[in-house]
Every structure is written in C-alpha cells, then in structure tokens.
N, C-alpha and C positions, 0 to 999 in steps of 0.2 A: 318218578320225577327226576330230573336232570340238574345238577348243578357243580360249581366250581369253586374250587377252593386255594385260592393263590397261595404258594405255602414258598419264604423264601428263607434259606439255611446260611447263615453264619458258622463255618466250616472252621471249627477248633484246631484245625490244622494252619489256619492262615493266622490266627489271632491271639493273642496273650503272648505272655514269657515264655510260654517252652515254644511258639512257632518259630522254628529258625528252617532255614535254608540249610543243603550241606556243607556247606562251609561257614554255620552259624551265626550268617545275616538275619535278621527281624523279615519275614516273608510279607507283609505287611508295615508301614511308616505309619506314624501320626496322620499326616495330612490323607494318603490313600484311606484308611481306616475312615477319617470325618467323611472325606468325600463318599463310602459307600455308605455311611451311617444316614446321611443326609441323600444320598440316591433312593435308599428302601422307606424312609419317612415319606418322600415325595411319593414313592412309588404306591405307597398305604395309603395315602391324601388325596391321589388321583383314582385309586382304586374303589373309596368310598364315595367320593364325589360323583364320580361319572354314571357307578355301576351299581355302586351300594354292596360294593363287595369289600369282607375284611382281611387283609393279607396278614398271616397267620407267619409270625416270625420266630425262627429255634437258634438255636445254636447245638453246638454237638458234629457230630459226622453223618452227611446228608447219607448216605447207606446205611445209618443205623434210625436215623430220625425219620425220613420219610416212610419206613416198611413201618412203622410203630403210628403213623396219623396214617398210611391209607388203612390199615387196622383200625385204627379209633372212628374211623367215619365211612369205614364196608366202602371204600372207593375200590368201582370197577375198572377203570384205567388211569394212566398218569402220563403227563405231557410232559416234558420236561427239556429245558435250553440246551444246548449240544457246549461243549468246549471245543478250541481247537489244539491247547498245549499240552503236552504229555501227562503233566500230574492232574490235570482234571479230566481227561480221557480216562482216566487209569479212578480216579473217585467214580467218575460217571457209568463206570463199566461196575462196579460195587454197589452200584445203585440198581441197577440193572439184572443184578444177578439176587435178589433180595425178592 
C-alpha cells in the first residue's frame, strides 16, 4: 500500500535565542515567526479537511529529523520543496546526504 505523510520541519537554526545571523541579528522576527506559525496550522487544516491527511510537525534540524521519521515509518522515497538561498541549499543538501 502507498501512502504519504506531509512532514513540515521547524529548523532550530531559524528559531529561539541562539538563532542569530553572522552578524547576530534574530534570523527570524516576531511577526515572520507568527506568520509561519499560522501558514503550517492552515497548511494541517487544509491538509485534514481536504485529504484527511495529518501533517506531522518537528522541530530540530530537518537532516537530522527527517532520516529518524523515514526510519520510524520504512518510507521508500521522500519528495521534498527545493530552496533557492544558499543556507537552505546547503541544509537541503544535508538532507540529502542522510
């Protein structure tokens, strides 16, 4: 049997006290943070409404968190959203090497 499992990752690198930038700005603000808080509610909302699917939300470092869930649930492949700026190239390539 075939099935999917939306899994979206809160990257410890963008969020709390030690996420700074190099020159130790906040990598994420208030307002950006709500707004993706409130993008992944909506996104879980529409998820189960539509499809009756549950989207599966972590935090941690998505190259450490997704190899530990396709492990916990023997997934045979993984689809996963591209970036186009260099520090999420550079996560999503650690994703990939996993």
């Amino acid at each position: 049997a075939s099935a999917v499992l939306p899994v979206f990752v809160f990257d410890e690198r963008w969020f709390g006290p030690g996420a700074t930038d190099d020159f130790g700005n906040a990598r994420t603000g208030v307002f950006r943070a709500r707004f993706l808080r409130e993008a992944v509610e909506d996104l879980r909302a529409n998820l189960k409404s539509k499809y009756d699917q549950e989207l599966l939300v972590a935090c941690g470092k998505p190259e450490e968190v997704l190899p530990k869930v396709v492990r916990a649930v023997n997934a045979t492949e993984v689809v996963a959203h591209g970036y186009g700026c260099w520090e999420e190239r550079r996560i999503e390539s650690g994703v990939k090497q996993q």
